[in-house]
VOVO-234527 format. One line per 8 residues: number of its first residue (from 0); their letters; for each residue x, y, z of N, C-alpha, C. Coordinates in steps of 0.001 Angstrom, whole numbers, plus 500000, padded with zeros to 6 digits. Example, Ala and Ser with C-alpha at 12.3 -4.5 7.8 and 13.67 -1.06 7.14 Angstrom:
<rs>
0) as) 513190:494310:507800:512300:495500:507800:513200:496700:507800; 512850:497750:507080:513670:498940:507140:512900:500030:507870
</rs>
This chain:
<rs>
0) xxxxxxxx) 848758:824270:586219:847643:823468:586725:848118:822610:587883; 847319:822761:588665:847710:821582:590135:847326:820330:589506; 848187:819441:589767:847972:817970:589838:846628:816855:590784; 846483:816104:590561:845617:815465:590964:846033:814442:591555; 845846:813799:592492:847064:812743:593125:845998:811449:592911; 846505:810619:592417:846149:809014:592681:846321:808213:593653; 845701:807390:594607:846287:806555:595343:845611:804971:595054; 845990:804318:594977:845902:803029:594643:845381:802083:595752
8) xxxxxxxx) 844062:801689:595376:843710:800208:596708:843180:799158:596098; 842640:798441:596445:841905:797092:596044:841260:796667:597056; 839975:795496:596462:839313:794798:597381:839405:793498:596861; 839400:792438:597695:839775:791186:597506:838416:790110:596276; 837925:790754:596121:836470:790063:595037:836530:790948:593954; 836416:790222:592484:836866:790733:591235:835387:790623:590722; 835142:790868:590427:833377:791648:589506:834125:791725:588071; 835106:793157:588556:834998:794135:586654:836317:794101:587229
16) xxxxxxxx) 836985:793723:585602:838279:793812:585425:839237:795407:585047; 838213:796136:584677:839163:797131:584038:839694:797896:585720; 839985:799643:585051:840569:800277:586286:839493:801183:586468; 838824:801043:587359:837954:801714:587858:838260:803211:588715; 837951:804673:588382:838303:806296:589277:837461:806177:590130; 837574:806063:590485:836411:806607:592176:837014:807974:592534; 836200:809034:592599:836459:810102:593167:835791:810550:594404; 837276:811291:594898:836822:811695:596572:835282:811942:596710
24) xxxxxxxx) 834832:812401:597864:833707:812600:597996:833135:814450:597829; 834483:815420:598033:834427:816691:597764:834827:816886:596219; 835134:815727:595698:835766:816160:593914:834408:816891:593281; 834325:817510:592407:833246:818501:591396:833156:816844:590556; 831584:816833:589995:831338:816499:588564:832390:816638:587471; 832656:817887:587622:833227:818396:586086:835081:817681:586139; 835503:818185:587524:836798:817580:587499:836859:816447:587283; 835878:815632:588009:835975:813997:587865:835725:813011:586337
32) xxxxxxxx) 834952:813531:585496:834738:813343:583921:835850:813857:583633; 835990:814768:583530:837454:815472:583177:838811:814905:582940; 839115:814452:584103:839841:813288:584489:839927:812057:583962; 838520:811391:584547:838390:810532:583524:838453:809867:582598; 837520:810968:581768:837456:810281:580153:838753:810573:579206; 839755:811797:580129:840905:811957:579419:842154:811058:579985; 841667:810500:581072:843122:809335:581046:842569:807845:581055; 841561:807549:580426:841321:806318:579783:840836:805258:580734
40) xxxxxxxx) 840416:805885:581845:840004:804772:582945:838230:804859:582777; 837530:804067:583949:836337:803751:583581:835672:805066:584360; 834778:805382:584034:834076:806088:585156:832822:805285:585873; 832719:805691:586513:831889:805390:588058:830292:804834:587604; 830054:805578:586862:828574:805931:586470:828414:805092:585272; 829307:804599:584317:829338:803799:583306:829323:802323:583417; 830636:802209:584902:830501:800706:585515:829135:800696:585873; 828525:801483:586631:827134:800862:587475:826570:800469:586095
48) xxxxxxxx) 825507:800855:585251:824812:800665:584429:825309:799634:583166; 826709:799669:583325:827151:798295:582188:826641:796953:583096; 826512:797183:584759:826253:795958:585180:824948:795453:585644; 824266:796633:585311:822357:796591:585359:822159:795990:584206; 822879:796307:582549:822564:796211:581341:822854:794580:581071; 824133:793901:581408:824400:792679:581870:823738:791818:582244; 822355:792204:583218:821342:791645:584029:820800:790879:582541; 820562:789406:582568:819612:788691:581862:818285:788581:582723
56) xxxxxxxx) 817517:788784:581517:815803:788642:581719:815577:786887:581685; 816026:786130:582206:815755:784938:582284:814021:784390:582366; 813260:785292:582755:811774:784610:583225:811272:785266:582055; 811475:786162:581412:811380:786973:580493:811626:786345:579102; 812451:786054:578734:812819:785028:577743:812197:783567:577534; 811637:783338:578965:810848:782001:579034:809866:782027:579094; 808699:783178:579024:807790:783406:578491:807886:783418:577384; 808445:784563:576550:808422:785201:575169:808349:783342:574227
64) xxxxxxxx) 809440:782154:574985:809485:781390:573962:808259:780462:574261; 807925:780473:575016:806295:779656:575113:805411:780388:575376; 805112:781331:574371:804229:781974:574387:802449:781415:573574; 801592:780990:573884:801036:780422:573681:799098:780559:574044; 798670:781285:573464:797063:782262:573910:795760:780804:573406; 796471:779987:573093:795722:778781:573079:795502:777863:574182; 796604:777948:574718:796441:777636:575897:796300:777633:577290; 795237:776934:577912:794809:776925:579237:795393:777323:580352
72) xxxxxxxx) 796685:776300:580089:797854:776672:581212:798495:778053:581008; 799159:778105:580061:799760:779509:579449:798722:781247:580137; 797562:780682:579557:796193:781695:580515:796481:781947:581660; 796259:780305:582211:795872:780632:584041:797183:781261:584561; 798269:781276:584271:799693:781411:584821:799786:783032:583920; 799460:783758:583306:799784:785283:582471:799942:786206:583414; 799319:786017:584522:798928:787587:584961:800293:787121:585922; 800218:786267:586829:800941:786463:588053:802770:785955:587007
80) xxxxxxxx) 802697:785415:585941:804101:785300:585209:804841:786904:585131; 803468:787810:584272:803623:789074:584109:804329:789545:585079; 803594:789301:586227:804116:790706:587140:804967:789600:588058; 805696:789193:588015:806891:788121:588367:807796:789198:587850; 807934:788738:586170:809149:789511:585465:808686:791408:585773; 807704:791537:586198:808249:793241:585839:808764:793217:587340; 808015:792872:588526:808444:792954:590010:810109:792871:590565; 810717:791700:589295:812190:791378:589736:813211:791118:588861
88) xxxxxxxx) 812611:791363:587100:813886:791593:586273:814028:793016:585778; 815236:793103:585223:815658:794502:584975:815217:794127:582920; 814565:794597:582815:813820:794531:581245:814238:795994:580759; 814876:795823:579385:815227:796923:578474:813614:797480:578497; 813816:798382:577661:812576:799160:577071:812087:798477:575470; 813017:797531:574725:812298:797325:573434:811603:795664:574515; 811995:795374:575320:811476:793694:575689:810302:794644:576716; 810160:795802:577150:808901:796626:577478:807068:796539:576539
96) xxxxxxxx) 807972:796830:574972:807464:796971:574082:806681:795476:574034; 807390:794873:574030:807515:793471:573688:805819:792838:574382; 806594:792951:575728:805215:792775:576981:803849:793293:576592; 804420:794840:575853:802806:795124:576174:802038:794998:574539; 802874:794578:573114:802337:794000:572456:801537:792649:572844; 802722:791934:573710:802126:790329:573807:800492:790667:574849; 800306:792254:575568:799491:792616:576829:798045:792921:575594; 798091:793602:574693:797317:794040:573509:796821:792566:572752
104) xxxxxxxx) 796998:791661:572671:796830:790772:572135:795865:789633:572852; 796658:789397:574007:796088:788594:575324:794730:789630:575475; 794660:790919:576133:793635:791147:576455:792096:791033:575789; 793178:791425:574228:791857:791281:573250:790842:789993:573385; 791777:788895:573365:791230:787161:573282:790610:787280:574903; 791204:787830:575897:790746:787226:577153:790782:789068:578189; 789488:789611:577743:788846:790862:578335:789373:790542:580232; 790323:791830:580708:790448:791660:582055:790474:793026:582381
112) xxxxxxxx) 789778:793673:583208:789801:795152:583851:791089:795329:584392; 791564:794134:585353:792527:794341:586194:793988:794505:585209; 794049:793967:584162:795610:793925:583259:795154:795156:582168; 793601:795475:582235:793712:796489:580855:794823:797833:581863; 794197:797501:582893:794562:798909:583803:796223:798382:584214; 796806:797299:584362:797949:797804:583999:798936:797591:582911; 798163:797305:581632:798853:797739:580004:798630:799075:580458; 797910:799564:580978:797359:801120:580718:799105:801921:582074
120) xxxxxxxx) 799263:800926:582682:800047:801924:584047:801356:801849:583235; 801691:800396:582519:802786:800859:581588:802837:801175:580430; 801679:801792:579552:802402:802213:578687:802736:803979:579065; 801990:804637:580548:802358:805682:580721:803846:805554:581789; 804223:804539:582041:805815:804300:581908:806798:804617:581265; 806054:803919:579626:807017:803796:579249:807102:805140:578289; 805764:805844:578026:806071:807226:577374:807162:807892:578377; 806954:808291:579801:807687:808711:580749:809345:808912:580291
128) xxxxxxxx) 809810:807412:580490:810943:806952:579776:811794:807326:578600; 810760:806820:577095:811019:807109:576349:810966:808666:575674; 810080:809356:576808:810200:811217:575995:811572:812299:577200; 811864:811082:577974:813049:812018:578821:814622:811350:577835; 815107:812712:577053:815888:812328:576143:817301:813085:576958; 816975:814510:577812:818342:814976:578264:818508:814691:579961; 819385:814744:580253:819934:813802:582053:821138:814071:582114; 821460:814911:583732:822780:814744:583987:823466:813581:583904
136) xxxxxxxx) 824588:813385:583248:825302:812528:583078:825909:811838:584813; 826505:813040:585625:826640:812828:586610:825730:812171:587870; 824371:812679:587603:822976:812194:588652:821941:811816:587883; 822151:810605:587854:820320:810230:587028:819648:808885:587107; 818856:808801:586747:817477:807364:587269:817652:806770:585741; 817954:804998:586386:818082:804042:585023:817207:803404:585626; 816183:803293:584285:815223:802270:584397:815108:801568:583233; 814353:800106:582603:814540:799868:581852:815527:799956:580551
144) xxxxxxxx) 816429:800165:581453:818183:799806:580605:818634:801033:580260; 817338:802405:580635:817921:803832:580063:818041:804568:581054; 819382:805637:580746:818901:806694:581714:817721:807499:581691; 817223:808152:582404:816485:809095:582447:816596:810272:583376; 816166:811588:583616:816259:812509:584251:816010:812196:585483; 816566:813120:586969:815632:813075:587925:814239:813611:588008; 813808:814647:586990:813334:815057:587463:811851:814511:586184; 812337:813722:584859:811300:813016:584754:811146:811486:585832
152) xxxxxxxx) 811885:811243:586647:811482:809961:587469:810493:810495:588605; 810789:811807:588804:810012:812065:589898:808236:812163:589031; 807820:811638:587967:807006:812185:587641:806521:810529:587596; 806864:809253:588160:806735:807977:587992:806159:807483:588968; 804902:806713:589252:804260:805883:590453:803521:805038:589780; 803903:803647:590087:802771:802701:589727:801847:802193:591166; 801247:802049:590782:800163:800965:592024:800153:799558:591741; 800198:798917:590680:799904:797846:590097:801313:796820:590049
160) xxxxxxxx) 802231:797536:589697:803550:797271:589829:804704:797752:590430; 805889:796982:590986:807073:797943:590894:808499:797730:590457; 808542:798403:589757:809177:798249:588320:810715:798583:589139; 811568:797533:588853:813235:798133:589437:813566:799413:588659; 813810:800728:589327:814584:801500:589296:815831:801753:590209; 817186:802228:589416:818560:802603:589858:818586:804256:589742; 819391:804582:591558:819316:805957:591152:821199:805991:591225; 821510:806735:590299:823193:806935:589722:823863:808036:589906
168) xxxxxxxx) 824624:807803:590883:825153:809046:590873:827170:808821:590956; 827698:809707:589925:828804:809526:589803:830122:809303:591351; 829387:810095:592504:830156:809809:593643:829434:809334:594521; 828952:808120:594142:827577:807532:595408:827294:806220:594938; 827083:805282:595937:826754:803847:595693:825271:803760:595144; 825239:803129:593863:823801:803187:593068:823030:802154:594503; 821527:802835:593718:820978:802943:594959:819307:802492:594262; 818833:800845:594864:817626:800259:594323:816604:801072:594548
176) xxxxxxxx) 815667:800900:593460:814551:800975:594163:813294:801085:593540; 811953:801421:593465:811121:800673:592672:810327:801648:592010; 809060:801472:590894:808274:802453:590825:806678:802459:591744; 806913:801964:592354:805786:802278:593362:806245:802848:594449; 807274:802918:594714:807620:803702:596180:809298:804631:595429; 809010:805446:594361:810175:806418:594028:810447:807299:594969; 811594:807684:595418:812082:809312:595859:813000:809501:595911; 813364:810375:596098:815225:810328:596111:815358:810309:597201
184) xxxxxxxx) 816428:809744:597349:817175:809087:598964:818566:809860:599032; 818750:809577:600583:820114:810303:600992:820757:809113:600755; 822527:809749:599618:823190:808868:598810:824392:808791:600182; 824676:806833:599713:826151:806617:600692:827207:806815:599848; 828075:807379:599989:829657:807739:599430:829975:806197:599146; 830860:806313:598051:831241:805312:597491:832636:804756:598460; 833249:805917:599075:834641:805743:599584:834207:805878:601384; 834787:804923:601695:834763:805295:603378:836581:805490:603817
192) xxxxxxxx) 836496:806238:605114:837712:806839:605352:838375:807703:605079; 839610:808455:605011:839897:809441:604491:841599:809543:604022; 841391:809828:603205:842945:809727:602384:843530:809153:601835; 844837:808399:602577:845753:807146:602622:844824:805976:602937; 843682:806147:603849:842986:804532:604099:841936:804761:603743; 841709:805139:602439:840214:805063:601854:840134:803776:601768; 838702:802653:601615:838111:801929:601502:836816:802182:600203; 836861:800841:599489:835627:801071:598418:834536:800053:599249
200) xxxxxxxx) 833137:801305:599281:832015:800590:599934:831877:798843:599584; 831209:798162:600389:831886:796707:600343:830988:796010:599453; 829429:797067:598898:829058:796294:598315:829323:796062:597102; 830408:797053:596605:830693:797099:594991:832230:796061:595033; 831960:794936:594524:832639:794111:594071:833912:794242:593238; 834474:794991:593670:835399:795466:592543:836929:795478:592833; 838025:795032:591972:839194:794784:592680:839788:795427:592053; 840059:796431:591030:840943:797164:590489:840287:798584:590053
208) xxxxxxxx) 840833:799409:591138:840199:800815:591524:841501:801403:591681; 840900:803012:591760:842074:803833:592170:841407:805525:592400; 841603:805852:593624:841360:807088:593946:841491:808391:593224; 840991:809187:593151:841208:810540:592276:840967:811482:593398; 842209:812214:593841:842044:813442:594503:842790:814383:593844; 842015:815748:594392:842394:816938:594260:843053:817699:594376; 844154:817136:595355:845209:817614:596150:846405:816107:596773; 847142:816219:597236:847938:815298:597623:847359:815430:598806
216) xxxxxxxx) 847712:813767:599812:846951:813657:601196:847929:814890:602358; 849321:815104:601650:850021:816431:603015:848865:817742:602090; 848468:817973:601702:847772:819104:601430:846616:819183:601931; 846243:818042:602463:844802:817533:602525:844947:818390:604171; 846198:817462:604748:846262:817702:606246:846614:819043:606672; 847190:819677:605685:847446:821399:606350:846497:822115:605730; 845714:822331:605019:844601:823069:604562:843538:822513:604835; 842572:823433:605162:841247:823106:606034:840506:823191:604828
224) xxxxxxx) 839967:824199:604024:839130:824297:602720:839696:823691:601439; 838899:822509:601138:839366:822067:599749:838736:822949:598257; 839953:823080:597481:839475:824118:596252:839245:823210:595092; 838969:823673:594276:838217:822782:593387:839703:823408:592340; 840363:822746:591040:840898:822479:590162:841022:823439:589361; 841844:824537:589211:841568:825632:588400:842541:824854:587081; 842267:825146:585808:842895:825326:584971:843435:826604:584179
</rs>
């Protein structure tokens, strides 16, 4: 078996402590898990989403605890509180649940066309969500704290809201973006440069990384076609 060469860099701002693989930008899926999960480092795709999952629902939590259908103030402030927290926190799927019990309840006491219709835009969200059970591990859409498929996200548009979605991809800088305006976008490489002076894109905060190539960098420079890893 050919070896895989490591090269070692850092960036000066610490986020995540562990050792983070970043793989080249020609590495396979399969080599790069491969790798990976058998020499005990983090993968790529696990950091992004441990640090979406991290995200506290702060406006979210401060509803839920003054929650209150008796009152006036609590009323006049529901709708635009609502779509505060869905517009700009990252909300699991059971604090989803949560919303649109507290949305079933409110509407009953206080009849609104405009919120029946969007309890109605999320709960076909959140079926969306909750019935996409298989997803490349390597490429896939986290929303509400889960992965999901690409190709159930492509089946997602709200009008009423837009709900943060992450699109993930194991050799690509996760990439925002919402459910009212979904598509897939052309992904930026996680690594800029080539070889010996790779660089980790500047927006990922991260100070203890380490390259995974396929070849050593003199192999890199006398062979024109890179081969993928036979075992």
């Amino acid at each position: 078996m050919k070896l895989l060469t490591f090269i070692m860099l850092a960036m000066p701002q610490l986020v995540y402590s562990g050792m983070l693989l970043v793989p080249t930008p020609q590495l396979s899926a399969h080599t790069y898990f491969d790798w990976c999960l058998r020499e005990n480092y983090s993968c790529t795709t696990d950091v992004f989403i441990t640090d979406i999952k991290n995200k506290k629902a702060t406006a979210f939590n401060k509803l839920m605890d003054n929650v209150d259908l008796n009152s006036e103030t609590f009323n006049e402030s529901f709708r635009n509180s609502i779509l505060h927290i869905l517009n700009t926190e990252d909300l699991d799927i059971s604090q989803l649940h949560m919303l649109l019990a507290l949305f079933a309840e409110h509407n009953a006491k206080y009849p609104s066309l405009l919120m029946k219709m969007l309890e109605n835009e999320l709960i076909r969200l959140s079926d969306i969500v909750e019935s996409s059970t298989a997803y490349d591990k390597a490429s896939f859409v986290f929303i509400f704290k889960k992965p999901i498929s690409i190709e159930a996200a492509d089946k997602i548009k709200t009008n009423l809201v837009k709900i943060p979605i992450y699109l993930i991809n194991y050799n690509s800088v996760p990439v925002k973006t919402d459910s009212a305006s979904f598509k897939r976008v052309i992904r930026k490489p996680l690594l800029n440069g080539s070889c010996r002076n790779y660089t980790l894109d500047s927006t990922l905060k991260i100070n203890n990384w380490t390259v995974l190539h396929e070849k050593s960098c003199v192999d890199i420079a006398v062979e024109k076609p890179t081969r993928e890893v036979r075992y």
